[in-house]
C-alpha positions as CSV (number, residue, x, y, z in Angstrom):
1,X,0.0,0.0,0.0
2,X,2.2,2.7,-1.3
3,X,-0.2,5.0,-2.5
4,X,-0.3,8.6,-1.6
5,X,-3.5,10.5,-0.5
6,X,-3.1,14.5,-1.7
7,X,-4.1,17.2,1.8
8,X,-6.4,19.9,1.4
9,X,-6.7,23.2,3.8
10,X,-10.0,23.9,4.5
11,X,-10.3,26.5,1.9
12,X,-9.4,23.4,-0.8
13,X,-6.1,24.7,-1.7
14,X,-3.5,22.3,-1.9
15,X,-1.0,21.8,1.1
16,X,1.1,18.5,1.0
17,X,1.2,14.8,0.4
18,X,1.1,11.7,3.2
19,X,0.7,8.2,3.1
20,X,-2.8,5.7,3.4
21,X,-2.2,5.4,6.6
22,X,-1.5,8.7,7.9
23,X,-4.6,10.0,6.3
24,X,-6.6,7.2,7.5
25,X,-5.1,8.2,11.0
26,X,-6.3,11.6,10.7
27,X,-9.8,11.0,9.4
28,X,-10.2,8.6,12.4
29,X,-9.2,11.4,14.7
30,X,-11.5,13.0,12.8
31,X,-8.8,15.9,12.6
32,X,-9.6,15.5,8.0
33,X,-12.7,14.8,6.3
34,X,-12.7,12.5,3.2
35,X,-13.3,14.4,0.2
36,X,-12.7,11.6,-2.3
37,X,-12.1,8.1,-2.2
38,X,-9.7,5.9,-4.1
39,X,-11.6,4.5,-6.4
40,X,-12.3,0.6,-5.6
41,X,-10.1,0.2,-3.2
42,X,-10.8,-0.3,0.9
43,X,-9.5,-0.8,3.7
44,X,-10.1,-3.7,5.7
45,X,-10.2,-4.3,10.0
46,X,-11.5,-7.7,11.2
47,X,-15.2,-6.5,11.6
48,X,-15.0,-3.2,9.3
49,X,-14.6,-1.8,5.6
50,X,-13.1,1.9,5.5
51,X,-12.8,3.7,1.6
52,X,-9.4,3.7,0.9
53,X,-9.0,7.9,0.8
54,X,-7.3,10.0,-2.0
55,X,-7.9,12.9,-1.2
56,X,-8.8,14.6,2.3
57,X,-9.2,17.9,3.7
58,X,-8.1,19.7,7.2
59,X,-11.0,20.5,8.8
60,X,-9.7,23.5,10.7
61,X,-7.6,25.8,8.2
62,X,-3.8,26.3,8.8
63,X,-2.3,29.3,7.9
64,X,0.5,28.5,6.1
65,X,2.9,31.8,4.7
66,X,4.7,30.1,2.1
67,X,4.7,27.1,0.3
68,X,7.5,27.1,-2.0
69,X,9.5,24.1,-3.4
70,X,12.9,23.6,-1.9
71,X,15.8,23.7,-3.9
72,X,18.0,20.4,-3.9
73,X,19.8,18.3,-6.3
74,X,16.6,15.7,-5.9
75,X,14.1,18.4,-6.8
76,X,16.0,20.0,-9.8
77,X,16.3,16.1,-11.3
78,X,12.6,15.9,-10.7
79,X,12.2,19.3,-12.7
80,X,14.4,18.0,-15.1
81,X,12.8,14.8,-15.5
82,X,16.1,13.2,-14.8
83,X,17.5,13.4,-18.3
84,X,20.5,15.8,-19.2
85,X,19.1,18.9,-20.5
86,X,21.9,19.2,-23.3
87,X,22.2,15.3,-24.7
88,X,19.3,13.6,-23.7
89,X,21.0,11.3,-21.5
90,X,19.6,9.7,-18.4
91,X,22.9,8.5,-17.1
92,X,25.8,9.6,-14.8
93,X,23.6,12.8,-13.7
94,X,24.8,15.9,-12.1
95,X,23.8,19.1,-11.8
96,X,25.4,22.2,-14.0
97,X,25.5,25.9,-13.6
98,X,24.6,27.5,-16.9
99,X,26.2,30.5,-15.8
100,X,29.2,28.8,-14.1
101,X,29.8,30.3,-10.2
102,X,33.3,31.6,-11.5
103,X,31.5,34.5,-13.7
104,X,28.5,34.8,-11.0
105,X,25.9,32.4,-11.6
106,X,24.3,31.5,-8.7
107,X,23.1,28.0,-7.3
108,X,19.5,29.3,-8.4
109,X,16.3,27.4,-9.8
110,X,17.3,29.5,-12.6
111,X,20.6,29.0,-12.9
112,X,21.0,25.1,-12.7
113,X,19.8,22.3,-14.8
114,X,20.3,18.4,-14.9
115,X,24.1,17.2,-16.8
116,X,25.5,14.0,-17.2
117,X,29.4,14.4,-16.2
118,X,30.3,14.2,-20.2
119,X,28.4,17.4,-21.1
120,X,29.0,19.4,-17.6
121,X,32.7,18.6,-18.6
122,X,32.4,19.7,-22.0
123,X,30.9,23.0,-21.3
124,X,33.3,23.9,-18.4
125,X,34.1,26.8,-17.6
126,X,31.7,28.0,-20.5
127,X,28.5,29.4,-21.0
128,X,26.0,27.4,-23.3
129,X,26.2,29.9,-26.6
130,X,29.4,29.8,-26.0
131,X,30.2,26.0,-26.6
132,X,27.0,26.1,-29.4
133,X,25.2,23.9,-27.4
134,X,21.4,24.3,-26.9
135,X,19.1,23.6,-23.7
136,X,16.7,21.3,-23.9
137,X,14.3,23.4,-21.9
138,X,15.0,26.6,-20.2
139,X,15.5,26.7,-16.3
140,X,12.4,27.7,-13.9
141,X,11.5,27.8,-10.7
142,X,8.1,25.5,-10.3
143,X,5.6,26.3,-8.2
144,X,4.3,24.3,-5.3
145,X,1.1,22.6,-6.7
146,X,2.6,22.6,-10.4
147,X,5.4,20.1,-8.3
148,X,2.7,18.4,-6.2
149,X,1.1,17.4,-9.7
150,X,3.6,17.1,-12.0
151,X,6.5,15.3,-9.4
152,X,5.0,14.0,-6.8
153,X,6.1,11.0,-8.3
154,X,2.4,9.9,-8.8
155,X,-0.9,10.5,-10.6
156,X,-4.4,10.2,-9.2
157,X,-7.5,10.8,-11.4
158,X,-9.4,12.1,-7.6
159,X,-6.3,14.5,-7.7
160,X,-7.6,16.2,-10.8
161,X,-9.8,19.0,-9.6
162,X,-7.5,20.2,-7.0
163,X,-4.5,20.3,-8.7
164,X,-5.8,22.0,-12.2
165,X,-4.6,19.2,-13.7
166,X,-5.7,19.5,-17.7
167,X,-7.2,16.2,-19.4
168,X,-5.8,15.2,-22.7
């Protein structure tokens, strides 16, 4: 049971991820309300059936100031979709300063993409133009429900309508 169940505030706005069982935990303490459950699926005591849930919501809103993604090497993979944004490759990954730090670029979410080793070595020193080498797709800083949907790591049709996920 590795599924993950999406948490709502109160207002509906998106706030985290948790597990089955911490979200079963919480609508037992009835500290969540089920909003939607996964479809099909239960969850099973000796004597009772429970709706597996996939998506819940806090019943008290938390006030929560910002809700940013965090930048770390696992996060800017993730943006990346683990492939090198100059080759193509997936292997030998590492992370590469388009501006390198010794002409000021900054460890930004800007300013750093996914490399395998062969390509970060390559470019050097160097800026991209500089070495006629192309980007696969320009750097950016996601925002917090755009990396709830898109890299959570997994995709839930109850999800949809929270997450302004578009059907195609």
């Amino acid at each position: 049971m590795n599924r993950k169940v999406l948490v709502l505030n109160a207002d509906f706005s998106p706030i985290s991820v948790c597990t089955v069982q911490r979200a079963f935990l919480l609508n037992y303490l009835d500290k969540t309300e089920l909003v939607s459950p996964a479809n099909g699926y239960k969850l099973r005591s000796v004597s009772q059936s429970f709706p597996m849930p996939a998506v819940i919501r806090l019943r008290k809103y938390v006030n929560i100031p910002y809700k940013g993604v965090n930048l770390t090497r696992q996060n800017v993979f993730k943006r990346d979709a683990f492939v090198c944004q100059y080759c193509g490759t997936t292997k030998d990954l590492t992370l590469d300063h388009v501006t390198p730090r010794s002409r000021g670029g900054r460890s930004s979410w800007n300013n750093l993409v996914t490399a395998c080793k062969r390509c970060n070595t390559q470019k050097g020193d160097s800026l991209p133009d500089e070495m006629g080498i192309k980007l696969k797709t320009k750097p950016f800083k996601p925002s917090y429900v755009m990396f709830l949907r898109d890299y959570s790591g997994f995709h839930c049709e109850e999800w949809r309508p929270y997450l302004k996920v578009k059907t195609g």
